[in-house]
PyMOL CGO cylinders between C-alpha atoms (Angstrom):
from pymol import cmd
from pymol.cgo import CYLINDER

trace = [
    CYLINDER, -1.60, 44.86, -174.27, -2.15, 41.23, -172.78, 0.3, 1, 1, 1, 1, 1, 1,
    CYLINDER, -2.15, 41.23, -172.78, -4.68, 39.00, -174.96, 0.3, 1, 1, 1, 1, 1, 1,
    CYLINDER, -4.68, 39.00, -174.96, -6.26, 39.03, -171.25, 0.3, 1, 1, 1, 1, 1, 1,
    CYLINDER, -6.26, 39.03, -171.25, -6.61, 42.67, -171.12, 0.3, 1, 1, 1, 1, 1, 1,
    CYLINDER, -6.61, 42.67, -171.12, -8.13, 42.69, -175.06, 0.3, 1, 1, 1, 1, 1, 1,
    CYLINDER, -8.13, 42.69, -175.06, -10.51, 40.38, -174.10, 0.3, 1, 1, 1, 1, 1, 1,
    CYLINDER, -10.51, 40.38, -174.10, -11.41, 42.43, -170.86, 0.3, 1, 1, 1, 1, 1, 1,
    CYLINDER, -11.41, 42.43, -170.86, -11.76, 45.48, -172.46, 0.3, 1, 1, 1, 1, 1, 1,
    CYLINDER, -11.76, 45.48, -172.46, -14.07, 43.87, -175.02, 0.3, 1, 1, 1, 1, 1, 1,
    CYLINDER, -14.07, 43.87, -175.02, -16.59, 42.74, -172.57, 0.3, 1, 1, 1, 1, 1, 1,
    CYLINDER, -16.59, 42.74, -172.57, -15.88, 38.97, -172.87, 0.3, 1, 1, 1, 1, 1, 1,
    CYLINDER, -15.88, 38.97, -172.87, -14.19, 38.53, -169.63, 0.3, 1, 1, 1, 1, 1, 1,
    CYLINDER, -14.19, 38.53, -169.63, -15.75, 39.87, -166.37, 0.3, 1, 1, 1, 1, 1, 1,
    CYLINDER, -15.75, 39.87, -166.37, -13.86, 41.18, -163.37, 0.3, 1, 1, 1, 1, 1, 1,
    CYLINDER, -13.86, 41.18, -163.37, -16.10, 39.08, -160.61, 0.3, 1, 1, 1, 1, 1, 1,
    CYLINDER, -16.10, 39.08, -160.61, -16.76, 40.49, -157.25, 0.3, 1, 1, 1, 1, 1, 1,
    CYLINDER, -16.76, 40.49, -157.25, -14.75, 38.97, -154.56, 0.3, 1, 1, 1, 1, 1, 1,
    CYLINDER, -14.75, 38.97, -154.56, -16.67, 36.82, -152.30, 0.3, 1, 1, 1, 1, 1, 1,
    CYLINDER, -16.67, 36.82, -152.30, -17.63, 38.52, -148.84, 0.3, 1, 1, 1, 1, 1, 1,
    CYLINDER, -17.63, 38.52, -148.84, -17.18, 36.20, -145.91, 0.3, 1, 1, 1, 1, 1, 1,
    CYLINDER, -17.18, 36.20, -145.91, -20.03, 38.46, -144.20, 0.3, 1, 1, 1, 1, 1, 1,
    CYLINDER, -20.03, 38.46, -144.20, -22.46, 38.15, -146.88, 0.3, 1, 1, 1, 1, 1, 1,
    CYLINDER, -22.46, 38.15, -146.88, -22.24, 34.49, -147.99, 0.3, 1, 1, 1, 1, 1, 1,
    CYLINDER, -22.24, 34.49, -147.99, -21.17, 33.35, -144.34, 0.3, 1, 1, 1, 1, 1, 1,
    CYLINDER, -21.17, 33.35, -144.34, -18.19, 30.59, -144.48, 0.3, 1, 1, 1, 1, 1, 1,
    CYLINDER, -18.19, 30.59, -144.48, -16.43, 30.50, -147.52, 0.3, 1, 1, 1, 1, 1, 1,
    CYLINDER, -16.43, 30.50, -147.52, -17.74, 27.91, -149.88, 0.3, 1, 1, 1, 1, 1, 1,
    CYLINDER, -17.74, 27.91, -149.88, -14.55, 26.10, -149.15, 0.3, 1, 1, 1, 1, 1, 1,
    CYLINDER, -14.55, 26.10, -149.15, -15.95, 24.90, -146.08, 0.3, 1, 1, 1, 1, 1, 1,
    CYLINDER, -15.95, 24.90, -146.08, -12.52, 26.30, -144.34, 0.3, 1, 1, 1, 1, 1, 1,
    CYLINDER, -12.52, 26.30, -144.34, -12.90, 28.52, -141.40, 0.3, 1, 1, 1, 1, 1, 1,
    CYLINDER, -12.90, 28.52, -141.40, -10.29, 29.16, -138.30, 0.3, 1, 1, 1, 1, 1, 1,
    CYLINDER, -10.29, 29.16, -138.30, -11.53, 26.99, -135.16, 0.3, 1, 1, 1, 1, 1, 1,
    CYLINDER, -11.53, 26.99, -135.16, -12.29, 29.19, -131.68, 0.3, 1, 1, 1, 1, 1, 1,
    CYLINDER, -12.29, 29.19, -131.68, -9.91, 29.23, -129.25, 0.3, 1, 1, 1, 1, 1, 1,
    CYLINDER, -9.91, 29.23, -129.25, -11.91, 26.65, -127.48, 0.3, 1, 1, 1, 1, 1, 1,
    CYLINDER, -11.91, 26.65, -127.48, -11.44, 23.72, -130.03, 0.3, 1, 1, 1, 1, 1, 1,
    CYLINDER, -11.44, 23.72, -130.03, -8.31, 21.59, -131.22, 0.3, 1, 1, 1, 1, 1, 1,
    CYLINDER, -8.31, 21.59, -131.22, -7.05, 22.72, -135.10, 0.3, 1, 1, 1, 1, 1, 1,
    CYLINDER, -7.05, 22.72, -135.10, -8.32, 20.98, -137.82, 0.3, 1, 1, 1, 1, 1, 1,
    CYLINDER, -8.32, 20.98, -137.82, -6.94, 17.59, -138.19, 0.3, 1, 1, 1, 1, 1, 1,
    CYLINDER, -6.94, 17.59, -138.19, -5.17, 17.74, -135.08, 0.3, 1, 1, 1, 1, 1, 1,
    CYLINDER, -5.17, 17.74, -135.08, -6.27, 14.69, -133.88, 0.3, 1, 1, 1, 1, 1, 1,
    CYLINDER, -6.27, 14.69, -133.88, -5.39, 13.08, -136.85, 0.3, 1, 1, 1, 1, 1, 1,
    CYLINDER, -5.39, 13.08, -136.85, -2.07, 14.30, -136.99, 0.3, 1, 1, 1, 1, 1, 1,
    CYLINDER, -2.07, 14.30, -136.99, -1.59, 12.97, -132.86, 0.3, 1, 1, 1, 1, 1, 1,
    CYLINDER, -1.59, 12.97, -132.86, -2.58, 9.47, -133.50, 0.3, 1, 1, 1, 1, 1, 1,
    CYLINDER, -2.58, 9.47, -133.50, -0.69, 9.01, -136.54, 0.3, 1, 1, 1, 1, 1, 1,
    CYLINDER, -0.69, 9.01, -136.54, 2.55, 9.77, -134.82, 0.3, 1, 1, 1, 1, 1, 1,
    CYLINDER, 2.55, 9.77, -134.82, 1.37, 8.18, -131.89, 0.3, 1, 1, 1, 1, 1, 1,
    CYLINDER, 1.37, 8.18, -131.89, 1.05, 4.99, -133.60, 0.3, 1, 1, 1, 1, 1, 1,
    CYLINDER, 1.05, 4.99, -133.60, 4.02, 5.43, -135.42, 0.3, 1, 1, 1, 1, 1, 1,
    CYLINDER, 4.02, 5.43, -135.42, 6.18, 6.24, -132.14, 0.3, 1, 1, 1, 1, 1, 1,
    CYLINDER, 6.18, 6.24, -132.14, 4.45, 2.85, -130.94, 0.3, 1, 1, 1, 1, 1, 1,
    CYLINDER, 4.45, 2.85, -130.94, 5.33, 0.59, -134.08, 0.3, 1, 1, 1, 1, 1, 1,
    CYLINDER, 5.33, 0.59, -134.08, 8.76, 2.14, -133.90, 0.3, 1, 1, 1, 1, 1, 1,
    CYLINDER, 8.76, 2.14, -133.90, 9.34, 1.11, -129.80, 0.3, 1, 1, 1, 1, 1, 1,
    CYLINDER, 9.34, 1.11, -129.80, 7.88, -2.10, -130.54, 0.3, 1, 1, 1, 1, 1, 1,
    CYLINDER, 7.88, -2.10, -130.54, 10.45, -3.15, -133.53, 0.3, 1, 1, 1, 1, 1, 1,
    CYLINDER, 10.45, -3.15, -133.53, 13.68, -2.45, -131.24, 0.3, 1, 1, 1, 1, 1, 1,
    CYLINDER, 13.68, -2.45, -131.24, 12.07, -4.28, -128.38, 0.3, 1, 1, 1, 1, 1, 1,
    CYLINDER, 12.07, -4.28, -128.38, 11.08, -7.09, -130.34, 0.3, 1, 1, 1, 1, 1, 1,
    CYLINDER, 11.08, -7.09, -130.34, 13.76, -7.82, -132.91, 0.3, 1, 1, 1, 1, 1, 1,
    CYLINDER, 13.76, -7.82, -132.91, 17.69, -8.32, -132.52, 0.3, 1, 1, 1, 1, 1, 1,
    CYLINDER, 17.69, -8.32, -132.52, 19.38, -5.56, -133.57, 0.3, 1, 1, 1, 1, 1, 1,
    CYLINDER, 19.38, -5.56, -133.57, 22.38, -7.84, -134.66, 0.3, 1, 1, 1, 1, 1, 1,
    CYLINDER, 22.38, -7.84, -134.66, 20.05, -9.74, -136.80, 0.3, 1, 1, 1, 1, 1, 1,
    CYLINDER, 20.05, -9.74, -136.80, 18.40, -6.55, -138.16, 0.3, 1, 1, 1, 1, 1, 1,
    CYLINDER, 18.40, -6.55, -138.16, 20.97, -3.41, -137.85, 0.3, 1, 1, 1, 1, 1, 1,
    CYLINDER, 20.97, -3.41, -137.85, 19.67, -1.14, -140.13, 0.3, 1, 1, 1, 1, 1, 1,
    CYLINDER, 19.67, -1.14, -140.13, 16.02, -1.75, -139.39, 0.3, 1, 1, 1, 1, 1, 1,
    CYLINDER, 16.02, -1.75, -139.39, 17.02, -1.46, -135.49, 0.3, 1, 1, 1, 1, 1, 1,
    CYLINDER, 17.02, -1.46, -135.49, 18.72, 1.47, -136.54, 0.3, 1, 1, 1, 1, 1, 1,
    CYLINDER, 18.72, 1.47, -136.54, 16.40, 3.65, -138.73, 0.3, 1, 1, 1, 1, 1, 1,
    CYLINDER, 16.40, 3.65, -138.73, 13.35, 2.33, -135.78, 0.3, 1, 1, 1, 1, 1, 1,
    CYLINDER, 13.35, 2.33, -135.78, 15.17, 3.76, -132.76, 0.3, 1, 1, 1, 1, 1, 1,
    CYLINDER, 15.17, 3.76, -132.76, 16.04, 6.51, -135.07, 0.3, 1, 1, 1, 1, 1, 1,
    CYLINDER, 16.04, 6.51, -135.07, 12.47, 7.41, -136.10, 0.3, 1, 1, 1, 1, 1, 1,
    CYLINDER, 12.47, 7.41, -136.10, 10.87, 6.30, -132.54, 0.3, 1, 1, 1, 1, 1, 1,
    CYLINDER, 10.87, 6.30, -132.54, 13.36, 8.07, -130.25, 0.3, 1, 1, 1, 1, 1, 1,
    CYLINDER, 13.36, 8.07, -130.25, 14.43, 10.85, -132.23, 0.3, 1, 1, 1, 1, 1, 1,
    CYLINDER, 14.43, 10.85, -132.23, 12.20, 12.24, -134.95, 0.3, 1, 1, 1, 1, 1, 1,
    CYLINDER, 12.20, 12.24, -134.95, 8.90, 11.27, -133.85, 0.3, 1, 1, 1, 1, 1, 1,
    CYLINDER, 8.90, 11.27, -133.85, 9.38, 12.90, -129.93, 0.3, 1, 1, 1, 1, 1, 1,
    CYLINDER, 9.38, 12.90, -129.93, 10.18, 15.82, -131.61, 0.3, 1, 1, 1, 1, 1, 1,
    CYLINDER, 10.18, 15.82, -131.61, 7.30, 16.38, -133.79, 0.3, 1, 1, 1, 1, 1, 1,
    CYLINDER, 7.30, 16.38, -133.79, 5.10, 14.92, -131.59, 0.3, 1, 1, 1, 1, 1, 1,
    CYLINDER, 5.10, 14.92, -131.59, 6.02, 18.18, -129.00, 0.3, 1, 1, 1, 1, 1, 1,
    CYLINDER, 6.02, 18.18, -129.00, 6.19, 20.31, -132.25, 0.3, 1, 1, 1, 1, 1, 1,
    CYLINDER, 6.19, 20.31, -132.25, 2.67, 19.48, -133.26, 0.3, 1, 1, 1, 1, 1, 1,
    CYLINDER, 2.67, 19.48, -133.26, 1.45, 19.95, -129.14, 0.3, 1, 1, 1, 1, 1, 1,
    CYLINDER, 1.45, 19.95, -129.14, 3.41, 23.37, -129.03, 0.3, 1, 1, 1, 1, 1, 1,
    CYLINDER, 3.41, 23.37, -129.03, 1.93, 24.52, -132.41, 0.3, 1, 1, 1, 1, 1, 1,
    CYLINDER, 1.93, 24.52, -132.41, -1.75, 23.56, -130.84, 0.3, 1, 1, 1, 1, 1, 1,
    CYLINDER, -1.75, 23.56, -130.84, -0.86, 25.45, -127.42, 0.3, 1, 1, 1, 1, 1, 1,
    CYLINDER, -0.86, 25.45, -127.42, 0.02, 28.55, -129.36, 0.3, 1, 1, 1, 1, 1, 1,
    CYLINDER, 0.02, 28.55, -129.36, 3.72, 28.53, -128.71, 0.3, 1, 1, 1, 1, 1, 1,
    CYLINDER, 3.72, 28.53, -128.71, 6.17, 29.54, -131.47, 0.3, 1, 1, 1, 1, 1, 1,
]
cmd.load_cgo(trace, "trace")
């Protein structure tokens, strides 16, 4: 027997009551799933921040010399025409409901 179980049997530790969602309303997280009508939580977020990041990225290769800065040129058109794109659609496809 578990020094858990001792102290259960003895009284000293209660076995609480889940919390019902019907009862108490949302959970006292504050989490609850968004209707089908409204973006995702942080969503929006999430879209800018690679947005801006996508534009940062498009705006180092057009602005510096990539002989003068190769790996920075490299990792930027990297990042702004490879990775970003792609989560960008993930992140639109996961909102749409598409898997």
């Amino acid at each position: 027997m578990s020094q858990f179980q001792a102290y259960r049997r003895r009284g000293l530790i209660r076995k609480e009551k889940p919390m019902n969602a019907k009862e108490y309303g949302r959970h006292a997280s504050g989490y609850r799933k968004p209707e089908a009508s409204e973006l995702s939580r942080g969503f929006t977020r999430r879209l800018i921040l690679w947005a801006v990041v996508f534009a940062v990225c498009v705006g180092w290769v057009m602005t510096h010399m990539g002989c003068a800065h190769p790996i920075e040129n490299g990792v930027a058109a990297l990042m702004g025409f490879g990775f970003v794109p792609l989560r960008l659609l993930c992140l639109v496809l996961s909102e749409a409901g598409v898997e």
